[in-house]
C-alpha positions in Angstrom: -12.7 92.1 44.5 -10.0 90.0 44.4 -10.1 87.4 41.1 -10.7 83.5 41.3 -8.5 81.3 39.4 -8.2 77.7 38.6 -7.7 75.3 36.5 -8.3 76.5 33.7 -7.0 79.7 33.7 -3.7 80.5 31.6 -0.4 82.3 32.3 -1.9 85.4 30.6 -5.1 85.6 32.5 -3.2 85.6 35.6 -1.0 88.0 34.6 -3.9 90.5 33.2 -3.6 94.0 34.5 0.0 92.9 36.0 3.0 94.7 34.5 6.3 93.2 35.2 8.7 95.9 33.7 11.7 96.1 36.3 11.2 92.7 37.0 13.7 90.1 36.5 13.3 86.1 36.1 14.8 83.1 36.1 13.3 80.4 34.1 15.1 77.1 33.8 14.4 74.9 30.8 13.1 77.0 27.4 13.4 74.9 24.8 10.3 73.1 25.1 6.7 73.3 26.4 5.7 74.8 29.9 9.2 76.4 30.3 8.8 78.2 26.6 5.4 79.2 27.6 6.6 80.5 30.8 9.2 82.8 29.3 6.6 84.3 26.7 3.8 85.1 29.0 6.5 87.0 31.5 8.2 88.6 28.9 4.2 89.2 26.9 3.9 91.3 30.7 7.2 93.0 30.9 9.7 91.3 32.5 13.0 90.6 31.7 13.6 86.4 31.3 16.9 84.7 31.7 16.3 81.0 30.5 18.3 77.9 30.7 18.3 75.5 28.2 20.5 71.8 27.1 20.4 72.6 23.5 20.5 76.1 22.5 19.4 75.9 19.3 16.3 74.3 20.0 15.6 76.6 22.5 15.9 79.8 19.8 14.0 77.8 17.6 11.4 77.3 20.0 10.9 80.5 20.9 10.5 81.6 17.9 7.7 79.3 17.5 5.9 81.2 20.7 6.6 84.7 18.9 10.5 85.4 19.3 10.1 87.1 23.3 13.4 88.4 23.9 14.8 85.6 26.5 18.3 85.8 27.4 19.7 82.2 27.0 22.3 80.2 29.0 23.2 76.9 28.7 23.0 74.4 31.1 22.7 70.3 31.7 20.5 69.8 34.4 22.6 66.3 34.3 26.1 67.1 34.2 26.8 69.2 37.8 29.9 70.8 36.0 27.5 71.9 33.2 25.3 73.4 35.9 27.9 75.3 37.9 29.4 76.6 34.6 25.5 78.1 33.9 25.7 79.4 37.4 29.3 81.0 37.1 27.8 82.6 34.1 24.7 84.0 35.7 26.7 85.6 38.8 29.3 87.0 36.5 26.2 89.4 35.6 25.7 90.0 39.0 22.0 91.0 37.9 19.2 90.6 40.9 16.5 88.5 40.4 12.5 88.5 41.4 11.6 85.4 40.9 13.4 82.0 39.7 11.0 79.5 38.1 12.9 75.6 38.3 10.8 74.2 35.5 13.3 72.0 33.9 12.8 68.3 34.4 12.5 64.8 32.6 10.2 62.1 33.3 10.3 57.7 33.6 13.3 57.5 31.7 14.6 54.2 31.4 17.3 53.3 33.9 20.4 55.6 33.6 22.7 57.8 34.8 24.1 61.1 35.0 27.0 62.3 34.0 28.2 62.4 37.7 26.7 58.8 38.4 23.3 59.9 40.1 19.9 58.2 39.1 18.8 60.4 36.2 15.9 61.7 37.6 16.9 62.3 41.0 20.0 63.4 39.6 18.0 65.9 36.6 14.8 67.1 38.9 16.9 67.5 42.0 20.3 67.8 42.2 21.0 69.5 39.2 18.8 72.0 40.2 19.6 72.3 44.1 22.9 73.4 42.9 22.0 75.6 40.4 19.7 77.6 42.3 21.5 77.3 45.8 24.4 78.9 44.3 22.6 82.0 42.8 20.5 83.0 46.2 23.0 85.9 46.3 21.5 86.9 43.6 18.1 87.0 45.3 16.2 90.3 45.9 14.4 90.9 49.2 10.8 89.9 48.5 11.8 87.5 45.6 10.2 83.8 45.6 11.3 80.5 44.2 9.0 78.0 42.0 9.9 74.5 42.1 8.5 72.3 39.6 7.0 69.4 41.3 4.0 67.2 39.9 1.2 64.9 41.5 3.7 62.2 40.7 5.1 63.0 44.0 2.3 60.8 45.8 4.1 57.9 44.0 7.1 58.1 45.9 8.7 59.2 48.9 12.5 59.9 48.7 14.9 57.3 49.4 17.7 59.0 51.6 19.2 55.5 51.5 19.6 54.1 48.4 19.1 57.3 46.1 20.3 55.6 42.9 18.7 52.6 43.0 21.8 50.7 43.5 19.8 48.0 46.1 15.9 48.7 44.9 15.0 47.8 42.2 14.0 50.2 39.4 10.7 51.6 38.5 10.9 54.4 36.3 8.1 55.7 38.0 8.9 55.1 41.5 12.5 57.1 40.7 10.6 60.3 39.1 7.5 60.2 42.5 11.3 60.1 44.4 12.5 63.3 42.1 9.2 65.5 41.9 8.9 64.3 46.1 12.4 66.0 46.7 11.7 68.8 44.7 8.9 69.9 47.2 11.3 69.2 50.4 14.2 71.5 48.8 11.4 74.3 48.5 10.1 73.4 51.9 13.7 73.6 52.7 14.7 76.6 51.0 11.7 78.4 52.1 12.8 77.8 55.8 16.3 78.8 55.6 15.3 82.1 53.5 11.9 83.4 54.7 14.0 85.4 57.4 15.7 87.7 54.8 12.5 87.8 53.1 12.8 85.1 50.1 10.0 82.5 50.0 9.9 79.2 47.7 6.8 76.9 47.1 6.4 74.0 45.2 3.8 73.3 42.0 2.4 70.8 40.0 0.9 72.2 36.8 -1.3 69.6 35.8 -1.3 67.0 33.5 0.2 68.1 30.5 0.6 66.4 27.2 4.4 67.8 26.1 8.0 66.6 25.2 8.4 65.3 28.9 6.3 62.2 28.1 8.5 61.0 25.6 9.9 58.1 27.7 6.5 57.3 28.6 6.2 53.1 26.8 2.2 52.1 26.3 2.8 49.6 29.7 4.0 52.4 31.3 0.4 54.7 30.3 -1.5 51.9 31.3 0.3 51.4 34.8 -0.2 55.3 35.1 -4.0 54.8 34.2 -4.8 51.8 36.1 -2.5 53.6 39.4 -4.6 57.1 39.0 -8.1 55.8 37.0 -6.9 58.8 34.4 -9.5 57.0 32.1 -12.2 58.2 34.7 -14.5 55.9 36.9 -18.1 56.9 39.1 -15.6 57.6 41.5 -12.8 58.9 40.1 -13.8 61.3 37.6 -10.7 61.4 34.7 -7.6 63.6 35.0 -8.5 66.6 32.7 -5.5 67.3 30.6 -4.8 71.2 30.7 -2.9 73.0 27.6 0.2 74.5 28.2 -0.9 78.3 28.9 -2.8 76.1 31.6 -0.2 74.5 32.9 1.9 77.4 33.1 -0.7 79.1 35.5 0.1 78.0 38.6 3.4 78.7 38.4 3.4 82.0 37.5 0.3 82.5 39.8 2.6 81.1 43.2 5.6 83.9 41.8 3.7 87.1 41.0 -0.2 87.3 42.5 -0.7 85.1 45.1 0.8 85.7 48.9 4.1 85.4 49.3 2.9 83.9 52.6 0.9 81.6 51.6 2.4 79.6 49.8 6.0 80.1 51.1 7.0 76.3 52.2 4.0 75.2 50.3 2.6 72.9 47.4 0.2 74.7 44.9 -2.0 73.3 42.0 -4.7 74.8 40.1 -3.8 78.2 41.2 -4.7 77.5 44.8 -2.9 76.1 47.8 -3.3 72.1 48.9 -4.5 70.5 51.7 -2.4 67.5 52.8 -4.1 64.3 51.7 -2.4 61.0 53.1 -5.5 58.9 51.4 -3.2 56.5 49.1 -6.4 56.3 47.0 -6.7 59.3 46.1 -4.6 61.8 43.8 -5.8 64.8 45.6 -3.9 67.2 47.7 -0.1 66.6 48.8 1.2 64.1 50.7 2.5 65.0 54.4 6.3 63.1 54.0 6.6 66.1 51.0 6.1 69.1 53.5 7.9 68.0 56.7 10.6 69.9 57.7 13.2 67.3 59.5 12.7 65.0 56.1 13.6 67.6 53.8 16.8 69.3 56.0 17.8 65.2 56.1 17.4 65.6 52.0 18.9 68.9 51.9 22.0 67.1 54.0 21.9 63.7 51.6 22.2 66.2 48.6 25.1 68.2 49.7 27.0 65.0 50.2 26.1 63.6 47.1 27.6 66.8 45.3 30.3 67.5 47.3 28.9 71.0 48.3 27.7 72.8 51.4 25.2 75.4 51.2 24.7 77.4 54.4 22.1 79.8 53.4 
């Protein structure tokens, strides 16, 4: 009989029983919380982790922390695209295949900025940097491997703007731009999924709950309260509050959409909890996925927008 998990199972108890030796992984963004986490329950299993990270050294010394697995580490700048394709010269250089690539990195409602290439820093951080990154290494794909992107409930906060990506006409919410990031980081796995599913590749989207780590940092006490009041996090009769998972929990689901569940159900999906959502259009409610985040024509008009924006063609 097949085991039940939710949310509050852990990366380890999804990966009980599982060995990973022969496997290889991809795990962007190890020096800090979900994406540390990640790296140690894979390698805790067997597998052999490649992680990215901005800062090296806090990355080695986060690891540490978590036990010292033995991650290989590579730099990269999710916000600087020359930093990125550097990362990803590095990686193909190798030539080593991959199972699985988990794009965990991400920051959230910075204050208004921009990257080094002059996109909107989230859009620019959560996205692009990433579409790049991993577009480039799907040579490096095995047949049967799958592709975790990062996304978040955030997502029902924002539909992309395929016209006015930087926010040089609207004006800025720092939560509107990261529901805009964590939106297009389901369409490029809807996306990817569709252009790779015939060679036997699938990618699916996650949102790993909430999770109280180093990506709330830019998060100011009107922001919480805007977050609160927008999701009733506090709980009401109605509403019942957001239950904060730890970070073993929140690294469940992604690690459950790579390695157990079916590849074919959740390929071109959106996963939470360990399970597989429904669409939800209910603007009320924070349950479920929102239908703009799963259609196809939206996210090959993102996938277009985003090659423009960084000067690069991918026809996978």
């Amino acid at each position: 009989m097949a085991k039940t998990f939710g949310a509050e199972s852990t990366a380890d108890e999804i990966l009980e029983g599982i060995e990973l030796s022969g496997k290889r992984v991809l795990v962007t963004g190890v020096s800090a919380g979900l994406g540390v986490e990640t790296a140690r329950s894979l390698v805790a299993h067997g597998a052999t982790v490649v992680g990215t990270a901005r800062d090296l050294t806090k990355a080695r010394n986060a690891l540490a922390e978590a036990g010292n697995p033995s991650v290989e580490l590579v730099e990269m700048d999710l916000a600087s695209l020359r930093s990125v394709r550097k990362a990803a010269d590095e990686v193909l250089t190798k030539a080593k295949a991959f199972d699985v690539i988990v794009a965990n990195a991400g920051v959230m409602a910075c204050p208004q900025g921009k990257t080094q290439d002059g996109f909107e820093t989230q859009f620019g951080t959560n996205h692009l940097g990433h579409f790049v990154f991993v577009n480039r290494l799907v040579s490096l794909l095995k047949p049967g491997a799958r592709i975790v992107s990062l996304s978040s409930t955030g997502h029902q906060l924002s539909d992309v703007d395929l016209e006015d990506p930087n926010f040089e006409r609207t004006p800025y919410h720092a939560f509107a731009a990261y529901g805009r990031s964590k939106t297009a980081n389901i369409l490029y796995a809807v996306a990817l999924d569709s252009r790779l599913k015939g060679r036997g590749v699938r990618a699916t989207a996650v949102h790993p709950g909430g999770i109280q780590t180093e990506l709330g940092r830019h998060l100011t006490p009107e922001l919480v309260g805007e977050l609160m009041a927008r999701w009733n996090i506090g709980g009401t009769k109605e509403a019942p509050a957001i239950q904060f998972k730890s970070v073993p929990q929140g690294s469940a689901t992604s690690v459950w959409s790579g390695f157990v569940a079916s590849s074919d159900a959740v390929g071109g999906r959106y996963c939470e909890d360990c399970h597989v959502c429904e669409v939800n259009d209910d603007t009320s409610s924070r349950v479920g996925v929102r239908s703009y985040a799963l259609n196809l024509a939206h996210a090959n008009d993102l996938w277009r927008k985003s090659e423009e924006m960084v000067g690069e063609r991918f026809p996978l």
